[in-house]
LUMVEXTOR-732323 format. One record per residue (C-alpha): residue number from 1; residue in one letter; x, y, z. Coordinates in nm, 3 decimals. Example, Ala and Ser with C-alpha at 12.3 -4.5 7.8 and 13.67 -1.06 7.14 Angstrom:
// residues 2
<r n="1" res="A" c1="1.230" c2="-0.450" c3="0.780"/>
<r n="2" res="S" c1="1.367" c2="-0.106" c3="0.714"/>
This chain:
// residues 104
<r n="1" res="X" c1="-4.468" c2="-5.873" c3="9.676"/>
<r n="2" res="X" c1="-4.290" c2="-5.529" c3="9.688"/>
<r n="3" res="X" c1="-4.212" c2="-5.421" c3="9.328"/>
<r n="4" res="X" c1="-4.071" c2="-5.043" c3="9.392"/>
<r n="5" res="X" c1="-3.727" c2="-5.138" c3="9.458"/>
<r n="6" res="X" c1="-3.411" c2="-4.885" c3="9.507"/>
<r n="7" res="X" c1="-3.225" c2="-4.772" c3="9.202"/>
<r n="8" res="X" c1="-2.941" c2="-4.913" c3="9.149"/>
<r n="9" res="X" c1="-2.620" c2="-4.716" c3="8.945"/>
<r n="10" res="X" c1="-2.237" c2="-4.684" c3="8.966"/>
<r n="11" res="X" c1="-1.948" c2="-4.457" c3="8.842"/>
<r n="12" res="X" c1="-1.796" c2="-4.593" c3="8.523"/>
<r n="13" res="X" c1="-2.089" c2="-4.875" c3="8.496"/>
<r n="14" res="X" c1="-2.033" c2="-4.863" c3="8.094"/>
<r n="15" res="X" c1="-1.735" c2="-4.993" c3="8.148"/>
<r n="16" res="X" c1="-1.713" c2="-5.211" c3="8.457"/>
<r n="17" res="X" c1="-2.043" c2="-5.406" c3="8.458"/>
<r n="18" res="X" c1="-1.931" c2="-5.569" c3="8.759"/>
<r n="19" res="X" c1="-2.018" c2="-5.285" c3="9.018"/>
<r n="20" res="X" c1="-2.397" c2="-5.308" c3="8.933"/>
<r n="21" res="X" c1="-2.352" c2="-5.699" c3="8.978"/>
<r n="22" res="X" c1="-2.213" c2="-5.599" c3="9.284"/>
<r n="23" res="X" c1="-2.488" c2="-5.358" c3="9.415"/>
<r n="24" res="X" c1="-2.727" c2="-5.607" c3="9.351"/>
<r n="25" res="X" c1="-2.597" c2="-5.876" c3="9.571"/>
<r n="26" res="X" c1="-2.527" c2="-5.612" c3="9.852"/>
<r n="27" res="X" c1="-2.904" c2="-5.484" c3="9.788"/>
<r n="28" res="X" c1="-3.030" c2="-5.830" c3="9.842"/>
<r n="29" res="X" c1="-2.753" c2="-5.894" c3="10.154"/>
<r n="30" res="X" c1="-2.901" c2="-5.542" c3="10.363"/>
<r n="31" res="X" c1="-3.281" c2="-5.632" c3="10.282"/>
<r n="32" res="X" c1="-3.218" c2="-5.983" c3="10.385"/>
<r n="33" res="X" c1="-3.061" c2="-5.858" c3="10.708"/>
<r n="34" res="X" c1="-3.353" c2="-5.636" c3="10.715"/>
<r n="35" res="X" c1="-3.596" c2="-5.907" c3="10.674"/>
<r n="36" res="X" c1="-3.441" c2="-6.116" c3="10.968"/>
<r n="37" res="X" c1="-3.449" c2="-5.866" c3="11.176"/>
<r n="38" res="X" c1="-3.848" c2="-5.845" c3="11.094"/>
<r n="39" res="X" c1="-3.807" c2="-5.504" c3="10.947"/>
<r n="40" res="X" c1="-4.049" c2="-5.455" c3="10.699"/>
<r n="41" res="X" c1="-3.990" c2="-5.050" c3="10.675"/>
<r n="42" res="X" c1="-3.613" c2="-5.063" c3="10.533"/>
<r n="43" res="X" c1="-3.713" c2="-5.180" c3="10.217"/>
<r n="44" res="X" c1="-3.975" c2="-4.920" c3="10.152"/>
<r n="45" res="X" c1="-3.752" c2="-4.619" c3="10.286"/>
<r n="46" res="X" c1="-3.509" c2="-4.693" c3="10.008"/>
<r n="47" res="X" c1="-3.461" c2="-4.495" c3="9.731"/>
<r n="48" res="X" c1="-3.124" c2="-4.530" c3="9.583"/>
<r n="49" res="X" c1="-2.790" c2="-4.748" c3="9.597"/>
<r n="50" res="X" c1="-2.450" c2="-4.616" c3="9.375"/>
<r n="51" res="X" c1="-2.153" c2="-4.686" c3="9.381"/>
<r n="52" res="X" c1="-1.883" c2="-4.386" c3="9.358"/>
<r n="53" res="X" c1="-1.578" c2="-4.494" c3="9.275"/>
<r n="54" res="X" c1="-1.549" c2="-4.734" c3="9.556"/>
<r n="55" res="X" c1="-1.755" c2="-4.537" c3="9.800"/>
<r n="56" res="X" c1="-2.159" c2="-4.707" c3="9.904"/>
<r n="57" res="X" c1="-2.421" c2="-4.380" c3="9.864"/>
<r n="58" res="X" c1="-2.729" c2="-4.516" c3="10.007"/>
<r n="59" res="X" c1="-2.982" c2="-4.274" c3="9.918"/>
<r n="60" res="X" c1="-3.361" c2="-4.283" c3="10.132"/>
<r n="61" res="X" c1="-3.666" c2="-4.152" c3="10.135"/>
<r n="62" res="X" c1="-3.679" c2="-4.116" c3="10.514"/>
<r n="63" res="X" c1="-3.410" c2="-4.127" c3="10.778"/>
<r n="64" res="X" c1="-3.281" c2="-4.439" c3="10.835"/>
<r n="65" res="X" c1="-3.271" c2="-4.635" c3="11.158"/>
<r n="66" res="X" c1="-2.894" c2="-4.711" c3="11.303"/>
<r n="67" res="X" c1="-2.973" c2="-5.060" c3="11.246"/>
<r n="68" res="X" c1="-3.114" c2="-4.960" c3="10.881"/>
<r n="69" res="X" c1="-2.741" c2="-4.829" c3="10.847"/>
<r n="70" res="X" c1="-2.547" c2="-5.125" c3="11.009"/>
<r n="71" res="X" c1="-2.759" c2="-5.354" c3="10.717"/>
<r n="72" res="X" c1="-2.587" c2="-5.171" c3="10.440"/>
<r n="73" res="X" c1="-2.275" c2="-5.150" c3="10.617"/>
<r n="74" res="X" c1="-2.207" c2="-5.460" c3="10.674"/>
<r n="75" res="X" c1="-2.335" c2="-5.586" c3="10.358"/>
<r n="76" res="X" c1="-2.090" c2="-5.372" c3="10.141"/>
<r n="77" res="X" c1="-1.797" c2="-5.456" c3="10.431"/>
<r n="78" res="X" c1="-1.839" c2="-5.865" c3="10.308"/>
<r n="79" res="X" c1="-1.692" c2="-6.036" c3="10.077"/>
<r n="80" res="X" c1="-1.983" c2="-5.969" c3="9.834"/>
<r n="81" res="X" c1="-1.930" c2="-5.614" c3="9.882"/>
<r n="82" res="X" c1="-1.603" c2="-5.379" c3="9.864"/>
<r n="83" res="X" c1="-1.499" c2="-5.505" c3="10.159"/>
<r n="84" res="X" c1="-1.457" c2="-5.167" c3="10.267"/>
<r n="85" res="X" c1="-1.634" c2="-4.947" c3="10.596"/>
<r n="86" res="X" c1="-1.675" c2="-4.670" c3="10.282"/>
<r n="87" res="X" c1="-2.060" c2="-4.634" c3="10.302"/>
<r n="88" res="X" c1="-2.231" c2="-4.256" c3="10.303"/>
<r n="89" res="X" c1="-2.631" c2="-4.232" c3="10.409"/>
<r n="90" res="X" c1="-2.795" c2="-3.933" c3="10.260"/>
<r n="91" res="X" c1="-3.158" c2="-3.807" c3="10.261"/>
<r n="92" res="X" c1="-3.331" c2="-3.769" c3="9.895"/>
<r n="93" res="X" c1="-3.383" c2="-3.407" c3="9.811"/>
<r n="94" res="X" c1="-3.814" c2="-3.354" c3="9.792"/>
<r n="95" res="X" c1="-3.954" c2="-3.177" c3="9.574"/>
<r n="96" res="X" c1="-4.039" c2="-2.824" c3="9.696"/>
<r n="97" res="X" c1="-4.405" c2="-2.837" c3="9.553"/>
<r n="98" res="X" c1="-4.470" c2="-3.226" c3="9.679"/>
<r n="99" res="X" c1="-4.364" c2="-3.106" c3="10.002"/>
<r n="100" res="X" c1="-4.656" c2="-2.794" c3="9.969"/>
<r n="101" res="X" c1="-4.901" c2="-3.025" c3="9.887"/>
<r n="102" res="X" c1="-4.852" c2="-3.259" c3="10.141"/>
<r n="103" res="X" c1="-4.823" c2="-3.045" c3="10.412"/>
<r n="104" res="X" c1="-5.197" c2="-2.935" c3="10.312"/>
């Protein structure tokens, strides 16, 4: 079982409760697109889903796959998402110092 799941946060989440709702079920659509596919790396090169304002920032760890990106896309491009094409892919910023020490 694989228990280090993405973060999950939206704009204005206070007050709409509905977006993280939303992320969730999008989360579970792109793994489970994933998992069909027999991709067992998407999960695990996840680090962060958030919504902004409308907008799907998929954070990773490592550089996603064009299928990777296609999962999220289409997930957030359903009716479960936003039903929008408005998804952004970005790499997580590593720590200067984690990066030293595992270059060693």
């Amino acid at each position: 079982m694989f228990l280090d799941h993405a973060k999950i946060s939206a704009t204005h989440s206070e007050t709409e409760p509905d977006r993280i709702e939303r992320l969730n079920r999008v989360y579970g659509y792109a793994v489970a697109l994933a998992d069909a596919d027999g991709n067992v790396d998407c999960i695990t090169k996840l680090a962060k889903l958030h919504d902004h304002k409308g907008t799907l920032m998929v954070i990773w760890h490592e550089a996603p796959t064009e299928f990777e990106r296609l999962y999220f896309m289409k997930a957030w491009k359903s009716k479960i998402g936003d039903e929008s094409t408005q998804v952004e892919h970005a790499l997580m910023l590593q720590d200067p110092a984690t990066a030293d020490e595992a270059s060693e």
